[in-house]
C-alpha positions in Angstrom: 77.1 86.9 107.5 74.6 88.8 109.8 77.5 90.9 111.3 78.1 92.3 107.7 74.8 93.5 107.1 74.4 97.2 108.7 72.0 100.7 108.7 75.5 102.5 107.7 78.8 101.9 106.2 81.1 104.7 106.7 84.0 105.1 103.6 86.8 106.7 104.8 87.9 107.6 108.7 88.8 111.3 108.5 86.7 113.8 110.3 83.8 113.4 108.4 83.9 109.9 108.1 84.0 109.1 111.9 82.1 111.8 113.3 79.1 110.7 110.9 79.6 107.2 112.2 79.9 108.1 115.7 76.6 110.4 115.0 75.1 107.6 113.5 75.4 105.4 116.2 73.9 107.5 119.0 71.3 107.2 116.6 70.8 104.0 117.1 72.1 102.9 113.9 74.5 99.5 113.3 77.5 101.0 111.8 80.9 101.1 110.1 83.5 102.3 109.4 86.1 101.3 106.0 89.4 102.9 106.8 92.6 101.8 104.4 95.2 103.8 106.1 94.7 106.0 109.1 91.5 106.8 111.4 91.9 110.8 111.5 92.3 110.8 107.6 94.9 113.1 106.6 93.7 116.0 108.8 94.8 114.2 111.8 97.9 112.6 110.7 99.3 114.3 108.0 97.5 117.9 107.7 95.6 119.8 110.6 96.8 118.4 113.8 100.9 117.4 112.9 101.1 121.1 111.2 99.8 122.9 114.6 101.9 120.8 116.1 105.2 121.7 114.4 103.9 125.6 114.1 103.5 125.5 118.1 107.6 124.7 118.0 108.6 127.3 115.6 106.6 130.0 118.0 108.2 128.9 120.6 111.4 129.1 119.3 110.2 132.7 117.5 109.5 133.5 121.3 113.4 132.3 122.7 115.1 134.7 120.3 113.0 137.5 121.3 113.5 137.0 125.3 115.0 139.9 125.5 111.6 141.7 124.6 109.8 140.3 128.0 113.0 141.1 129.8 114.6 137.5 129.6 117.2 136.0 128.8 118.2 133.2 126.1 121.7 132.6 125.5 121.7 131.2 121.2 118.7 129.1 120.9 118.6 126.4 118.8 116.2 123.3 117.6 116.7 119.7 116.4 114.8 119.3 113.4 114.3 115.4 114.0 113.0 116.4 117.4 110.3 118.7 116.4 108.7 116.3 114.0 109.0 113.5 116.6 106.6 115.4 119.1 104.7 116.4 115.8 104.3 112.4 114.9 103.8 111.8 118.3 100.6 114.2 118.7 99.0 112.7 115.6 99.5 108.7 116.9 98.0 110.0 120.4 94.6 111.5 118.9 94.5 108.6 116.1 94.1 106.3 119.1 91.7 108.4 121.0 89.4 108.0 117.7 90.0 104.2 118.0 89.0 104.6 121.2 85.7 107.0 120.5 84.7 104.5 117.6 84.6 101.0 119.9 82.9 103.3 122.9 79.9 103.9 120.4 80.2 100.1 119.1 81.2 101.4 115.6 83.0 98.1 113.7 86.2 99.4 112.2 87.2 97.5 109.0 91.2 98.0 108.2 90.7 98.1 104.5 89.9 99.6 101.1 86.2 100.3 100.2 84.0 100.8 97.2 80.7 101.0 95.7 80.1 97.5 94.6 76.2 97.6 93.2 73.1 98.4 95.2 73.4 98.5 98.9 76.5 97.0 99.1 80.3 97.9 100.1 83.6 95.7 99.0 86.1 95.8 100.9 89.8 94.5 100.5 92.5 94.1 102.8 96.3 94.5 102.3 96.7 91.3 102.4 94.0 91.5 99.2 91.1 89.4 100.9 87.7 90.6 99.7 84.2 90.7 101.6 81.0 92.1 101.1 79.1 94.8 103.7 75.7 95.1 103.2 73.8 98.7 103.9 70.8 101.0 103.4 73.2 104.2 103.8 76.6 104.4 102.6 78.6 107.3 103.2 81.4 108.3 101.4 84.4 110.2 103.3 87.0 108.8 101.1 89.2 112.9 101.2 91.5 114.2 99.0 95.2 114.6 98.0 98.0 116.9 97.0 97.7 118.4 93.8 100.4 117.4 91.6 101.6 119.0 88.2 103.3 118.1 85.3 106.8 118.6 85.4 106.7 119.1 89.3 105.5 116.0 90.5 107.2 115.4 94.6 110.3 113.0 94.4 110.4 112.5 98.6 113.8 114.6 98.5 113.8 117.6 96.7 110.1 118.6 95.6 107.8 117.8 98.5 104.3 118.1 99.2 102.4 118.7 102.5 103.5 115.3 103.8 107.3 115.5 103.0 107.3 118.6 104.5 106.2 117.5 107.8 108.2 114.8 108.0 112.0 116.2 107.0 115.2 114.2 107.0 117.1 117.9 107.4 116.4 121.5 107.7 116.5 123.0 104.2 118.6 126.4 104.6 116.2 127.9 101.6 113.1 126.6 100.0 110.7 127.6 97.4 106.8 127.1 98.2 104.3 127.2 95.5 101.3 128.6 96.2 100.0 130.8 99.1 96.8 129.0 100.5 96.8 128.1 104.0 99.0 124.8 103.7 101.9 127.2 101.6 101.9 129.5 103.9 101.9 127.2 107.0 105.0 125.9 105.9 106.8 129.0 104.8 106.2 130.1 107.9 107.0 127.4 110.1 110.1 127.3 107.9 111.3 131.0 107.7 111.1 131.4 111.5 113.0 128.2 112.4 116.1 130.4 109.6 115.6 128.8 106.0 115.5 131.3 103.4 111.9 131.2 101.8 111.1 132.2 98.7 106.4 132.2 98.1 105.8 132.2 94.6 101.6 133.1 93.8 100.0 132.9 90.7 97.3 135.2 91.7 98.4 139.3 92.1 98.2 138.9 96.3 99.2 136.3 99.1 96.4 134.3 100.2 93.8 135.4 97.5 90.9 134.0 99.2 90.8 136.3 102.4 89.8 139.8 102.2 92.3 142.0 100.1 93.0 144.2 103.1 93.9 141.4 105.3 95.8 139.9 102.5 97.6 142.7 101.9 98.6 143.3 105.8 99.9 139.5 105.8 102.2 139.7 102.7 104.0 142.9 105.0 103.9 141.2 107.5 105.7 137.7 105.7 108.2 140.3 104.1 109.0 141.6 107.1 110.0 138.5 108.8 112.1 138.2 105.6 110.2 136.0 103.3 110.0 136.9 99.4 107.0 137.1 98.2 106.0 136.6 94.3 102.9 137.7 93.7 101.1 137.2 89.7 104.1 134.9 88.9 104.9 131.4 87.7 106.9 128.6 88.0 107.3 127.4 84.8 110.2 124.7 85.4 111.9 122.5 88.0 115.4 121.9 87.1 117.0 119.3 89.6 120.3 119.1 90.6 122.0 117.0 93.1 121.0 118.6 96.5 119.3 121.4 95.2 116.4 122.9 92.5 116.7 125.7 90.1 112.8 127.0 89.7 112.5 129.3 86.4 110.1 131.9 87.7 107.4 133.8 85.0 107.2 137.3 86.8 105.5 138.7 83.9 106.3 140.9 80.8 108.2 137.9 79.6 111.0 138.0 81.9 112.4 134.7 83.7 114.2 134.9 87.0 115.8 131.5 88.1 115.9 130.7 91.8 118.4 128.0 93.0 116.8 126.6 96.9 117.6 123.6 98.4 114.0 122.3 98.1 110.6 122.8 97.0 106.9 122.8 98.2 104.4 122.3 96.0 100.9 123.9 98.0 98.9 124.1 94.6 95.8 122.7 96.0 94.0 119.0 96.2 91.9 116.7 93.8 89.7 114.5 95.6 89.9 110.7 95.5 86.8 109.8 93.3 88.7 107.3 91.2 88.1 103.2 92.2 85.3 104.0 95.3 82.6 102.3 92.2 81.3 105.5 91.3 81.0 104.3 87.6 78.7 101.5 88.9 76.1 104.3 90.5 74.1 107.0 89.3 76.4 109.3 91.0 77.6 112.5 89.5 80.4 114.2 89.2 81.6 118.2 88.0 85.4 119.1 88.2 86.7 116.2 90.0 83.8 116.1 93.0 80.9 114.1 93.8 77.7 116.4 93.2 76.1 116.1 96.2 72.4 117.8 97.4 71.8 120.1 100.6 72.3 117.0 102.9 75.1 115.2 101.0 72.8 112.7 99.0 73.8 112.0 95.7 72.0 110.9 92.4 72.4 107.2 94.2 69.2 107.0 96.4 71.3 105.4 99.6 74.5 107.1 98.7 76.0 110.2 100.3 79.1 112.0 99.7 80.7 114.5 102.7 84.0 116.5 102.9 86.6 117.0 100.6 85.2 114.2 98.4 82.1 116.6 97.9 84.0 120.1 96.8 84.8 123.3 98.9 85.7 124.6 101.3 88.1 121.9 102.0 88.1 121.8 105.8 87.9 119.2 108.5 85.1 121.3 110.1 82.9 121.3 107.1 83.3 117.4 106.6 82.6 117.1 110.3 79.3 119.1 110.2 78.5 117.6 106.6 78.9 114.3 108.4 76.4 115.1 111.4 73.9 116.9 109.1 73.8 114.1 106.7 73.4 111.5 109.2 70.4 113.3 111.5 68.6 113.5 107.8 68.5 110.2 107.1 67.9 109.1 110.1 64.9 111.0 110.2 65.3 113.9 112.7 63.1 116.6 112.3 64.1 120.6 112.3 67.6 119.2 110.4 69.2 122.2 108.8 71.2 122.2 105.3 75.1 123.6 106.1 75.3 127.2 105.4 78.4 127.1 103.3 79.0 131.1 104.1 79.1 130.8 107.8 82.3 128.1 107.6 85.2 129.9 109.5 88.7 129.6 107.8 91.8 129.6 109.6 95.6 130.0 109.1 97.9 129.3 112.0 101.0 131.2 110.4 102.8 134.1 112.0 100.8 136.2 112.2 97.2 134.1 112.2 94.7 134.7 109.8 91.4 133.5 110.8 87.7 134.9 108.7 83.9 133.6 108.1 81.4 135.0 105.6 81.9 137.6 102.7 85.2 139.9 102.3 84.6 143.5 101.8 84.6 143.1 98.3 82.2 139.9 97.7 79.9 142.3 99.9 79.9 145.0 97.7 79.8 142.9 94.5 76.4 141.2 96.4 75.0 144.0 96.0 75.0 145.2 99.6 75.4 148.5 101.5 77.7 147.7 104.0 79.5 149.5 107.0 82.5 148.6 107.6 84.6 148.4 111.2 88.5 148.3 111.8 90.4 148.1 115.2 93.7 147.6 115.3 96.3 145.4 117.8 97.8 148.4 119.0 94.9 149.8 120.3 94.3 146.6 123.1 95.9 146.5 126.5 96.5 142.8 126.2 97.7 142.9 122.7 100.1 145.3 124.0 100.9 143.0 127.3 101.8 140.2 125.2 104.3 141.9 122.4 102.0 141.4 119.9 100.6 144.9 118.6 100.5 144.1 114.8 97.3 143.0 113.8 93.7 144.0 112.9 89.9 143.1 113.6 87.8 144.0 110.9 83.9 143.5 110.4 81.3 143.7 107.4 77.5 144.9 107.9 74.9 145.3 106.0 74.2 148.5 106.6 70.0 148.3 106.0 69.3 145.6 108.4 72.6 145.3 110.9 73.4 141.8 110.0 76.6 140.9 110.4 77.9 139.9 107.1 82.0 139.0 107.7 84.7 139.1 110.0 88.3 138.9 109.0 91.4 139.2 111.2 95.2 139.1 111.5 97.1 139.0 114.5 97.9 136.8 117.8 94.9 134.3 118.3 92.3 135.0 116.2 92.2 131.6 115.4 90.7 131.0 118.6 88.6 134.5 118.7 86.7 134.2 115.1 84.2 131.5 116.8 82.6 134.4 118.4 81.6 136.4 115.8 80.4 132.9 114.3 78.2 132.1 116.3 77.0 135.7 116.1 76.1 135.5 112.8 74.8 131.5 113.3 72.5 133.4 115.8 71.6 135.9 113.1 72.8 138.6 115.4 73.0 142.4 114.5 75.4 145.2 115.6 72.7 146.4 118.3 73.2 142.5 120.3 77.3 142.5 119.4 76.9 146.4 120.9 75.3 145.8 123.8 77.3 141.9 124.4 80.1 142.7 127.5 83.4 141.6 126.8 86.0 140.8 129.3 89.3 143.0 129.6 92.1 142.6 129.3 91.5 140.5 126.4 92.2 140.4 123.0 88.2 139.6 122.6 87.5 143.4 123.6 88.8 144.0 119.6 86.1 142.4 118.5 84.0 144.3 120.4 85.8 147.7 119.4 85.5 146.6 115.8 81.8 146.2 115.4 81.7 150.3 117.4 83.9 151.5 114.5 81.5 150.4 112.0 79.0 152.4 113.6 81.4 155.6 114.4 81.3 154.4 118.1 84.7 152.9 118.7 86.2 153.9 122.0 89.8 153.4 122.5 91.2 154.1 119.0 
């Protein structure tokens, strides 16, 4: 039995679960990790990863009809559905085994079954063939995620109502489609869905398109969506499903009483996730829970002493960067590390890989304001960079939040070509506790869409340059 007894067993094999376990073991630590499905967890296999993969298609195929822009030519593109999501599936099984790979590298024991909380110290875990053992541990970790929200009345069928994962993985290209919901993952999918041709219909309880980024970006994406041809239903409802053959009617609440009835061929359900607290052995713990999380300290312990709780599993934001970070923080605390510092939950970038990306970190204009801050605020548009321009991409916008007594840089929120891959800079400017006098006086290389950043942070201060 002495190769089940360890310092750490690891629930769940997403990106908090193994990065905490790798972690772990460059500590020093014996440990493992309890996986019942896939190492990656769903962001690798059926969320992050697949999605970017199937987005990177639909640009490129956005990019063949529009040859004629960049002085090419591209006589009636087309796509095979069934080849898309085959390089998409293909991506995921690649990096699923490079994890395999980084988890035997740092001598992490990988169990290929179900785990819970079975009394103090201790881990069952079952196989699928149902055989049962015991791991022994001082730390346990859970990592176990979260999954698709599902309604009454609109529960996913695998052919006409799908969530996230029947979505990724169609059996034929839908020529229109109803997505419920606007988050990131709705909007992923109408995306990737509207520029490969199928008519999309968004439907948003909330009055705007992606309520949680700042109301200006928000409001620039929905024009944006429309203009690609999308309908967007903003403060609206749907209030029924009715299924026929090959297609759905949805009854639509837009308010005032009225119904409209939209007839697609299928529908997404994007209404958010509930994390998988049920049978991990919670109800055998001192563990708490508060609207379907684990309640979890500044470095992921619970009421448990020995039992921690990172990622989805633990509440918002629900990100594979946060659970990855959880993950390291937790472990480095309890292994003892000095100078170990809590997540700052308001410094988490969030990203949305649509056409156009949306990409922000820290407080929108108006959660600034409602702090109780003076704040400066700085715009630059696409159409004011060379490159911007260079590449056919000139709609857009780079915006920044100061606070306006001390310089700290409070958010940064963006629209456009890339920013998913620019917003790290003005993270780390504000992990750095940077002002506008060190983003000022920073040099930015041109021609790059970076130099809006730059151009941004000016305008708050009346300084901006080129626009």
């Amino acid at each position: 039995m002495s190769e089940k007894i360890f310092d750490v067993v690891v629930i769940g094999g997403g990106p908090g679960g193994y990065v905490a376990a790798i972690r772990a073991a460059q500590l020093g630590m014996k440990v493992a990790v309890v996986e019942a499905n896939h190492l990656g967890g769903i962001c690798l296999n059926w969320g992050c990863i697949p999605t970017k993969a199937l987005l990177r298609s639909a640009e490129v195929f956005h990019l063949m009809n529009h040859a004629d822009a960049y002085g090419l030519s591209c006589e009636k593109p087309s796509f095979d559905i069934k080849k898309i999501v085959e390089r998409s599936r293909s991506v995921s099984k690649q990096l699923s085994g490079g994890i395999g790979h980084l988890l035997k590298k740092n001598k992490v024991t990988v169990f290929d079954a179900y785990g819970r909380l079975k009394g103090k110290g201790q881990v069952e875990i079952e196989t699928k063939d149902k055989k049962k053992e015991i791991l022994t541990a001082k730390h346990i970790i859970l990592a176990t995620g979260a999954r698709a929200r599902v309604l009454p009345g609109f529960e996913p069928d695998g052919k006409l109502v799908w969530t996230y994962r029947e979505a990724m993985v169609p059996d034929m290209m839908p020529k229109s489609l109803l997505v419920v919901g606007s988050g990131a993952i709705g909007i992923e999918f109408a995306s990737f869905y509207r520029t490969l041709g199928a008519e999309v219909t968004v439907v948003e309880l909330m009055d705007r398109v992606m309520p949680v980024e700042d109301e200006e970006i928000s409001g620039l994406a929905r024009k944006a969506f429309e203009k690609a041809g999308m309908k967007i239903m903003t403060g609206a409802k749907v209030v029924k499903l009715e299924k026929g053959k090959d297609t759905v009617t949805c009854h639509v609440d837009v308010g005032g009483g009225k119904i409209e009835k939209i007839t697609v061929d299928r529908v997404i359900s994007a209404v958010g996730i509930v994390a998988n607290i049920e049978d991990i052995g919670l109800d055998q713990t001192k563990v708490k829970t508060d609207k379907g999380r684990i309640v979890t300290g500044a470095y992921s312990e619970t009421d448990e002493v020995g039992v921690y709780a990172i990622g989805d599993v633990a509440g918002a934001p629900w990100l594979a960067h946060k659970a990855s970070h959880e993950g390291i923080v937790c472990v480095e605390k309890l292994a003892g590390l000095k100078n170990v510092h809590p997540l700052n939950k308001g410094q988490i970038p969030g990203c949305t890989y649509a056409h156009p990306q949306v990409a922000s970190v820290g407080l929108t204009e108006a959660k600034a304001k409602e702090a109780g801050y003076e704040i400066k605020v700085g715009r630059f548009p696409f159409m004011g960079n060379g490159k911007a321009i260079a590449l056919g991409e000139p709609e857009g916008l780079v915006k920044t939040i100061f606070d306006a007594k001390t310089g700290a840089l409070l958010g940064a929120h963006m629209i456009g070509a890339e920013v998913t891959e620019m917003i790290q800079g003005l993270v780390l400017g504000m992990t750095l506790e940077t002002t506008e006098a060190e983003l000022m006086h920073t040099v930015f290389p041109h021609p790059t869409l970076s130099e809006m950043m730059h151009e941004s942070v000016l305008s708050a201060y009346g300084k901006a340059i080129h626009f």
